[in-house]
KEKE-3310 file (N, C-alpha, C; in steps of 0.2 Angstrom, whole numbers, plus 5000, padded with zeros to 4 digits):
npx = (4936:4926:4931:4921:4916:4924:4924:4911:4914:4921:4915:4909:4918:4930:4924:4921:4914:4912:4921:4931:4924:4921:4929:4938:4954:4955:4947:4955:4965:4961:4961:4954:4947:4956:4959:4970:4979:4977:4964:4971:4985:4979:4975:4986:4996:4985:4987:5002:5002:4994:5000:5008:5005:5000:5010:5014:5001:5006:5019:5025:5036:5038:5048:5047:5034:5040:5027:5026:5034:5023:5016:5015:5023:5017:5002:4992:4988:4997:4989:4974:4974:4986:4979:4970:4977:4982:4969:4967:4976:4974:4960:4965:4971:4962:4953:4964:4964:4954:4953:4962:4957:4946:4955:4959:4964:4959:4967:4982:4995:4997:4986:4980:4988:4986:4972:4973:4981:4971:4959:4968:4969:4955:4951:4958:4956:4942:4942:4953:4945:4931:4936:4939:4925:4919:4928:4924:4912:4909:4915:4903:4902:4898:4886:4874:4870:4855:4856:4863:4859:4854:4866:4875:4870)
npy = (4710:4694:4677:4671:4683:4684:4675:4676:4688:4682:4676:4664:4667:4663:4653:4641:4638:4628:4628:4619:4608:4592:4593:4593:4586:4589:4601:4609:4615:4621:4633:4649:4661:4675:4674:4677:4666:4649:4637:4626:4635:4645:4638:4635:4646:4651:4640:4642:4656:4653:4646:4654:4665:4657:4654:4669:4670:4662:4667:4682:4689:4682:4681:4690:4688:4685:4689:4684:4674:4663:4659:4647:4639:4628:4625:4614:4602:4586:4574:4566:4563:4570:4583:4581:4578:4592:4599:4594:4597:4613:4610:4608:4618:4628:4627:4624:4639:4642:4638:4644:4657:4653:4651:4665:4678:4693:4697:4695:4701:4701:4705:4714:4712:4699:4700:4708:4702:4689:4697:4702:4687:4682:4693:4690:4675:4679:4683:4677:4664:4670:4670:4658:4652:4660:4655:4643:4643:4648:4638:4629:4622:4623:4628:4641:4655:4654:4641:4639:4639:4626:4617:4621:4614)
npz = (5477:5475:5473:5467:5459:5450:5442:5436:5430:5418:5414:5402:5393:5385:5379:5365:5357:5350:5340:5333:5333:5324:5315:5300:5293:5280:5279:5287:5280:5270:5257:5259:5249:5249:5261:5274:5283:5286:5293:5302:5303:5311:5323:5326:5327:5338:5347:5353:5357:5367:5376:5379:5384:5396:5401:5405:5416:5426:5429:5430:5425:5412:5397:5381:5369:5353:5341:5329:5326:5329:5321:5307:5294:5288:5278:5280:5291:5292:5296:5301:5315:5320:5319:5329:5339:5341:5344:5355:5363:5363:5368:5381:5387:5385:5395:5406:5405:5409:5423:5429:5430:5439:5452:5453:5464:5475:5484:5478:5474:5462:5455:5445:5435:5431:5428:5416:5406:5407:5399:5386:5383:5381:5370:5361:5356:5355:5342:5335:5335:5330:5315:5312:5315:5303:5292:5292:5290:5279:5270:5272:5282:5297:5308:5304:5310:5313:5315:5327:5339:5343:5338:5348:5360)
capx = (4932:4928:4933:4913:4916:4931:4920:4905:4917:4926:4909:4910:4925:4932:4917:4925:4910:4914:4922:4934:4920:4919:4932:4942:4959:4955:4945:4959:4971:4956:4962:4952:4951:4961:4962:4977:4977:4971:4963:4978:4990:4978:4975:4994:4996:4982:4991:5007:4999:4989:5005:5013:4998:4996:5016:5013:4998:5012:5027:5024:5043:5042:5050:5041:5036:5038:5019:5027:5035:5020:5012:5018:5023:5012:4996:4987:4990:4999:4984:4965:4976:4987:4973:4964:4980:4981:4963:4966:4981:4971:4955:4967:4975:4955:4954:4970:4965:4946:4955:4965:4952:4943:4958:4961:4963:4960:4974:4986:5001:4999:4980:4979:4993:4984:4967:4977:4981:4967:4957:4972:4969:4950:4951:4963:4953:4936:4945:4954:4939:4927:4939:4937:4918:4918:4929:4919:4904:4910:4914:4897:4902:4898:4882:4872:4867:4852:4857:4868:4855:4852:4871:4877:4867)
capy = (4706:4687:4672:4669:4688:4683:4669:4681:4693:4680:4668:4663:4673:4657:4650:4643:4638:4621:4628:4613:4602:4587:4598:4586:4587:4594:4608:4616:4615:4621:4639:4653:4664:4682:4674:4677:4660:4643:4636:4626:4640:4650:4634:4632:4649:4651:4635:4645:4663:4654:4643:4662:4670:4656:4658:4676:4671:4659:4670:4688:4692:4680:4684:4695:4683:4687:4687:4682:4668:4659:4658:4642:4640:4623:4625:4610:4596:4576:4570:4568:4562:4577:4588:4579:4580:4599:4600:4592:4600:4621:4612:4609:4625:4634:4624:4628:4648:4642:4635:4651:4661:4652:4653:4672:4680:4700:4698:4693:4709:4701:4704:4718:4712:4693:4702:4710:4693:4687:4703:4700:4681:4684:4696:4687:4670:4679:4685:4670:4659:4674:4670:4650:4652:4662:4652:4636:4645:4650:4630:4625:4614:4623:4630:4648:4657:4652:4634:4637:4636:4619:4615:4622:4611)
capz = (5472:5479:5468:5462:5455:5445:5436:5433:5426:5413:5412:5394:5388:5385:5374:5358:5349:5345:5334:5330:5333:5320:5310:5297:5289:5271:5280:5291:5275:5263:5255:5258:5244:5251:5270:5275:5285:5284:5301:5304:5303:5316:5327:5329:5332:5346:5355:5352:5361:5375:5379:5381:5389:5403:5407:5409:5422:5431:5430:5426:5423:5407:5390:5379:5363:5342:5337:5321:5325:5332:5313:5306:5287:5285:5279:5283:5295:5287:5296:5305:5321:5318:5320:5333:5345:5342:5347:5362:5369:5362:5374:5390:5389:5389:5403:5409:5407:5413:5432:5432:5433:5446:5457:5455:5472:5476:5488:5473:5471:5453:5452:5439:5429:5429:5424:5409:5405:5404:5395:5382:5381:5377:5364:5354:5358:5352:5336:5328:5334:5325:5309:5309:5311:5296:5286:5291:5287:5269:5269:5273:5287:5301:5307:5303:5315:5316:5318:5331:5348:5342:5337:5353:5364)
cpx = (4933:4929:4926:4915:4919:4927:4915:4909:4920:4919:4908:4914:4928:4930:4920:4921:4910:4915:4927:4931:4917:4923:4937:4950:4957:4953:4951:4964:4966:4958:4955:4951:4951:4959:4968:4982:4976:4970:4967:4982:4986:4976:4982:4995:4993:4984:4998:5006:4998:4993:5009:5010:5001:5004:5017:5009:5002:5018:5024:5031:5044:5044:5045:5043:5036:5031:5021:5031:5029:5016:5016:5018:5018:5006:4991:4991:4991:4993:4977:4971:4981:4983:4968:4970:4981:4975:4962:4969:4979:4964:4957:4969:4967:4955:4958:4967:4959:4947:4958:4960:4948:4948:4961:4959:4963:4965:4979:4990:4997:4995:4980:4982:4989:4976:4967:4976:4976:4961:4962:4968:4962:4947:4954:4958:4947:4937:4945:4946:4933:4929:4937:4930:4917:4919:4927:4914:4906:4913:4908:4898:4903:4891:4880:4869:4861:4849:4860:4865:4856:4861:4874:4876:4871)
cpy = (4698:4684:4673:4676:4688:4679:4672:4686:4691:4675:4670:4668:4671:4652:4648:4641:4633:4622:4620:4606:4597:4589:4592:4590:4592:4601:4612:4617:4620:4632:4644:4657:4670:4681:4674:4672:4653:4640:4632:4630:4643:4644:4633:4639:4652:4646:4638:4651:4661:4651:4650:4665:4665:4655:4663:4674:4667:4664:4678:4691:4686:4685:4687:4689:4686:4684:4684:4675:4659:4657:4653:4642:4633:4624:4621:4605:4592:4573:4568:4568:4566:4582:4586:4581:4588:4601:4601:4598:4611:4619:4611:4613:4631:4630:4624:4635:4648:4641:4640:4656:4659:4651:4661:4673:4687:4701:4697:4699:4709:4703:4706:4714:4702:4694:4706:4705:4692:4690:4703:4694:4681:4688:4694:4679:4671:4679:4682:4666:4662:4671:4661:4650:4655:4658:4645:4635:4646:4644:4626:4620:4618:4631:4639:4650:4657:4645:4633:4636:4629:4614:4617:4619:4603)
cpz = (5474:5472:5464:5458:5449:5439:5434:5428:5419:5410:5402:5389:5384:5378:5368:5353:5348:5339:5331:5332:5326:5315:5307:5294:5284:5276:5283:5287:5270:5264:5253:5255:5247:5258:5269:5278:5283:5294:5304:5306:5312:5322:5330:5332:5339:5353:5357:5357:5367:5377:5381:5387:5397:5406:5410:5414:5426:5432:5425:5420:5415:5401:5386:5371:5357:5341:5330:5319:5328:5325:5310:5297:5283:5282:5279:5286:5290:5290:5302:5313:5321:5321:5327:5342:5346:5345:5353:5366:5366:5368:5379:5391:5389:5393:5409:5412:5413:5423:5435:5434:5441:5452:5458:5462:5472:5479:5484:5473:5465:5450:5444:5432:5426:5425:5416:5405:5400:5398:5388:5379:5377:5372:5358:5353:5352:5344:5330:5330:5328:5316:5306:5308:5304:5290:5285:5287:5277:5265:5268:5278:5294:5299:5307:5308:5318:5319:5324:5340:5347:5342:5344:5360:5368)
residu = (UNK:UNK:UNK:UNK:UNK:UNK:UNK:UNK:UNK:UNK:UNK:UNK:UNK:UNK:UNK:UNK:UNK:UNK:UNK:UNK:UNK:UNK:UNK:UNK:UNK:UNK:UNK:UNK:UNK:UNK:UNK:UNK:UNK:UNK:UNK:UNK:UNK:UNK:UNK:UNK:UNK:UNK:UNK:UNK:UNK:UNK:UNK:UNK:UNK:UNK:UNK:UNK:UNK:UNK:UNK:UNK:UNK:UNK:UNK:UNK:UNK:UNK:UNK:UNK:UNK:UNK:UNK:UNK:UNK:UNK:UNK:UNK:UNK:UNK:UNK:UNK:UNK:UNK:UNK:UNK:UNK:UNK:UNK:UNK:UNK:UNK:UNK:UNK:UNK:UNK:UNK:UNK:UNK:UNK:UNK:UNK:UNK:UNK:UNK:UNK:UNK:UNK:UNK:UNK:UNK:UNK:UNK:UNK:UNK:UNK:UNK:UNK:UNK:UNK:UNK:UNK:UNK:UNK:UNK:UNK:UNK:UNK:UNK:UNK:UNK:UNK:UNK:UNK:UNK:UNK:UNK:UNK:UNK:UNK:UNK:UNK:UNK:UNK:UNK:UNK:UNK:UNK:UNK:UNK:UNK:UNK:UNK:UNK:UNK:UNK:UNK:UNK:UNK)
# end
């Protein structure tokens, strides 16, 4: 499988929807009523997972993590630049996973185990992301499905 194969294979696996686009304090602290979450919590864990994931694609032999320790007991950020440096450093890390992909190599030992990886990464990604649209949407501050050609543009 050549490199272009590797990007056709992952092409928008990544995709997060602008979901933390224009997103303010109040909302990632704002209590969903029987989420188990608030988009805080699952924003901290996601920079917490994909900081784990993208050691696994550098070093296969790392540590194995507690999913349970990556859940933070906060439930909302102290404040909008709080939130906006989280944003940043969950959109270098898709960035990160995105430049991984385009150097995967078929010659690699670690292929499989880095395709794992990344097939992990994407699942868990579409997931939580799936969860914050929702609880956006059931906020009113993020668009309907049928807003979202025009929102995504």
């Amino acid at each position: 499988m050549s490199q272009n194969q590797f990007q056709i294979l992952f092409q928008d696996a990544f995709d997060t929807f602008k979901v933390f686009h224009a997103i303010t304090q109040s909302e990632t602290g704002c209590a969903i009523p029987k989420a188990p979450k608030t988009i805080w919590q699952i924003l901290n864990h996601l920079i917490a997972w994909q900081e784990y994931q993208l050691g696994l694609l550098h070093s296969v032999e790392s540590v194995i993590l507690n999913e349970e320790s990556t859940w933070i007991i906060q439930l909302k950020t102290d404040s909008q630049d709080e939130l906006e440096k989280a944003v940043l450093k969950f959109d270098s890390q898709i960035q990160q996973i995105k430049n991984e992909v385009i150097n995967l190599n078929s010659a690699d030992l670690l292929i499989f185990t880095k395709l794992k990886v990344l097939q992990d990464l994407s699942v868990h990604l579409s997931f939580h992301i799936g969860e914050i649209i929702l609880m956006r949407r059931m906020m009113g501050t993020y668009p309907l499905p049928q807003e979202m050609k025009e929102f995504l543009k």
